[in-house]
N, C-alpha and C positions, 0 to 999 in steps of 0.2 A: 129310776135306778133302784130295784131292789136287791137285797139284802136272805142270804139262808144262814147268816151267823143269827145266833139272840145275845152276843155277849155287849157289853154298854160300852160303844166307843164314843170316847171325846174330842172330837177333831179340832188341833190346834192352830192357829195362824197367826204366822209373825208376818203383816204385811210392812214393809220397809217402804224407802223413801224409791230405791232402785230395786227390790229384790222381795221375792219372799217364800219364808220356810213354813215347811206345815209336820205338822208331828201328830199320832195319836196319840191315847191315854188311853191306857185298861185296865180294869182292875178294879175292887172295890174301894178302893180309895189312891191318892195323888201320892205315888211315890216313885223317886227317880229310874229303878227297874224297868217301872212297868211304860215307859214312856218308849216309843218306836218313832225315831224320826224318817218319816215319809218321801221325802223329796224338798228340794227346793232349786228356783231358777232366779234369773233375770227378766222382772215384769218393764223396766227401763220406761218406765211412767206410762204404758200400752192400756188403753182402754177397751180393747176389741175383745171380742166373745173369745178368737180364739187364745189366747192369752192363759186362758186357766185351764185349757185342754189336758195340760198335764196333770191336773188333782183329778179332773174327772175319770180320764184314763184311767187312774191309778187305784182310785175307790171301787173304779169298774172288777179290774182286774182282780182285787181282793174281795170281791162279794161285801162291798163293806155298806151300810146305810148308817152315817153315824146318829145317837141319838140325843148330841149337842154338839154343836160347834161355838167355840170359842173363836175371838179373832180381834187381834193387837193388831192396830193402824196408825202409823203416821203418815201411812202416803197421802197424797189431792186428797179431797172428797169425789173427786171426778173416777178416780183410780178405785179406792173402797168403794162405788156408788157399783162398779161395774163389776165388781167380784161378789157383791152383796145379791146383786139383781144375777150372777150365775149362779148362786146356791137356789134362788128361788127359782130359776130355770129347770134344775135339775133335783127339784122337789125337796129340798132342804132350806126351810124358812126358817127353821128354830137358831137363830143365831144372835150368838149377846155382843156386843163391841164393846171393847175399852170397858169390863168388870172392873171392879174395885182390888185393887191388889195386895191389899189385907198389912198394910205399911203405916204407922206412924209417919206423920209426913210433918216435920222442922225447917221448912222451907217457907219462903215471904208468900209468897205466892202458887200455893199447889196447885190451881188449876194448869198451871201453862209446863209442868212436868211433862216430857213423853211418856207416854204409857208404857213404849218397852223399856224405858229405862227402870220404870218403876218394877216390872215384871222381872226383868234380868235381875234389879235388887232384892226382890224379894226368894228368886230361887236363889241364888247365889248363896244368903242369908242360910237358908237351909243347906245347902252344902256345907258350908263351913260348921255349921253344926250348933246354929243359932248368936254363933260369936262375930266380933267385930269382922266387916270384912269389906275390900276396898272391890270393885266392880269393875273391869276393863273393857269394855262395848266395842268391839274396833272393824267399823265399815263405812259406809257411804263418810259419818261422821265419828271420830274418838267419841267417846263420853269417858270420863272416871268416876265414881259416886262410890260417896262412904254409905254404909248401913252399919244399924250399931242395936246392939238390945234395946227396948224398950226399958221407961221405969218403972212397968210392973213386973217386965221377966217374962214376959207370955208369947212374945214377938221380936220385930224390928221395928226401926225406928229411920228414916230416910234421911241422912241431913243434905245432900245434894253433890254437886261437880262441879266437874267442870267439862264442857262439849269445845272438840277442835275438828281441826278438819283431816280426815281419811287420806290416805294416799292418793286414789283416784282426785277427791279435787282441789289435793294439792298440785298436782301434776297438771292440771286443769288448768287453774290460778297461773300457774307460770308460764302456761303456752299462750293464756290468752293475754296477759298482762305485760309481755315482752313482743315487741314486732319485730326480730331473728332469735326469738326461744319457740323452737318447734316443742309440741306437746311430748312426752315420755310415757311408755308405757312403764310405770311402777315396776319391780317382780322383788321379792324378798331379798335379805340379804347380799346387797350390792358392796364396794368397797368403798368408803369416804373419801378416798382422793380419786377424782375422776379427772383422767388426762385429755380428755376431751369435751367437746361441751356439752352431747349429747349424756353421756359419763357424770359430769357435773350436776346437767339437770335430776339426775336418777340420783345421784346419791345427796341431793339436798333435800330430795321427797321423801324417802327410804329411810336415809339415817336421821333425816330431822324429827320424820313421823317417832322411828323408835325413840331420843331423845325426849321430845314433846309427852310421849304414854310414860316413859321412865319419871322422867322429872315432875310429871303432875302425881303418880302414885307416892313419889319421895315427898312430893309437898302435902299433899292429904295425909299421911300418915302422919306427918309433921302436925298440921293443922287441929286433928281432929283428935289429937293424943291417942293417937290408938298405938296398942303394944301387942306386938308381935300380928299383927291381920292376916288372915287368909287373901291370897289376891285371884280371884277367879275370871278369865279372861274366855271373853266369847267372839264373834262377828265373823263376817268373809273374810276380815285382811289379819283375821289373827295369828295366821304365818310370820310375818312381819314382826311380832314381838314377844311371841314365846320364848325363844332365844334369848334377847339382851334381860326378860324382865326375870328368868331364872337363874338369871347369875348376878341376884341379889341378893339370895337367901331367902327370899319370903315363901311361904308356904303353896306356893302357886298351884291351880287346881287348871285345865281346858276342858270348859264344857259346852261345844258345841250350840247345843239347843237351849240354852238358859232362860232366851222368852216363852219358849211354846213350852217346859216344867213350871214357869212363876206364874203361867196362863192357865197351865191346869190346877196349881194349887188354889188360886183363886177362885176356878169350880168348885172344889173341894171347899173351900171356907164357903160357898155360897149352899151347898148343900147339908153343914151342918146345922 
């Protein structure tokens, strides 16, 4: 695959548990503008070559040869082993896993943090504009995480969450867990009284998801004394609670790509 641009692109990868987003970076340094989200699909834990065909495609298409890639993984190792081995397929070896995401980290045990959680905190942090800010992740799994200045003032500082489970495998949980609860397919904003059972099953997923993201931000904000926090909400299901969490009042910000900007910031702090 070659390349007739000379300009420095940073290809970003949020590889998920079910999914994953890719974004560029341009520009002489990591700022939210300059970020182009690319594409993103359902890898649904597929190990096979063709699986990544759409990034290939897509760099094809734009004459793009990046000259880094970045790339957040919490999927297998089985699933990362196979998308790592397509970059080097397609002549692109220079790739870093899981950088450092440039966080103070006030947690018992940092190593066993996600990395996109870490990434999602850390851009988040710079959205809000280096002030306290509560984190909303909403796909495969919820996550909430506070980030909060550091105590020199230079950064953030990580203090943690709390991780639940996503619509999908709430819905999951209850079809497989009941022998007459058929599976529900989740969709946004359903009604809480459900007249039927199918109806029932949908709004115990739906409205309890929104509940479960409401009531963990109300309690972390609690928790963590923070006053007034920006709340920045990302993931696939964050249709699902855009709605209930801005008729709180809180500063609510939707940024789509928040792992693949806290990915490239991490470039950026790796290059200064």
């Amino acid at each position: 695959m070659q390349s007739d641009q000379s300009s420095d692109f940073c290809l970003l990868c949020d590889l998920g548990n079910s999914s994953i987003k890719v974004a560029l970076g341009t520009g002489p340094r990591p700022v939210s503008e300059g970020l182009d989200p690319l594409l993103s699909w359902a890898h649904k834990g597929s190990t096979q070559p063709s699986t990544w065909w759409p990034l290939w495609r897509e760099l094809e298409a734009r004459k793009i040869q990046p000259s880094r890639i970045l790339l957040s993984s919490v999927a297998g190792s089985r699933v990362c082993d196979s998308l790592l081995v397509g970059f080097q397929r397609e002549g692109m070896s220079s790739v870093q896993v899981n950088p450092d995401a440039g966080l103070e980290l006030r947690i018992r045990h940092p190593e066993t943090a996600g990395m996109d959680r870490l990434y999602a905190a850390r851009a988040a942090f710079e959205w809000a504009g280096q002030k306290s800010v509560i984190v909303v992740d909403a796909g495969t799994a919820l996550t909430v995480d506070v980030v909060v200045p550091d105590a020199a003032g230079s950064g953030g500082a990580f203090l943690g969450g709390a991780i639940a489970p996503g619509p999908e495998m709430l819905a999951s949980a209850l079809g497989e867990g009941g022998a007459k609860l058929s599976k529900v397919q989740p969709e946004p904003h359903v009604k809480a009284l459900g007249q039927e059972t199918s109806e029932a099953l949908a709004s115990g997923v739906v409205v309890g998801f929104e509940g479960a993201a409401l009531h963990l931000v109300e309690r972390l904000v609690l928790e963590a004394q923070l006053e007034d926090p920006t709340v920045v909400l990302t993931g696939g299901a964050s249709d699902y609670l855009e709605r209930v969490l801005s008729k709180r009042g809180w500063n609510l910000v939707h940024e789509p790509s928040l792992v693949p900007f806290g990915l490239w910031l991490a470039a950026g702090d790796s290059r200064a």
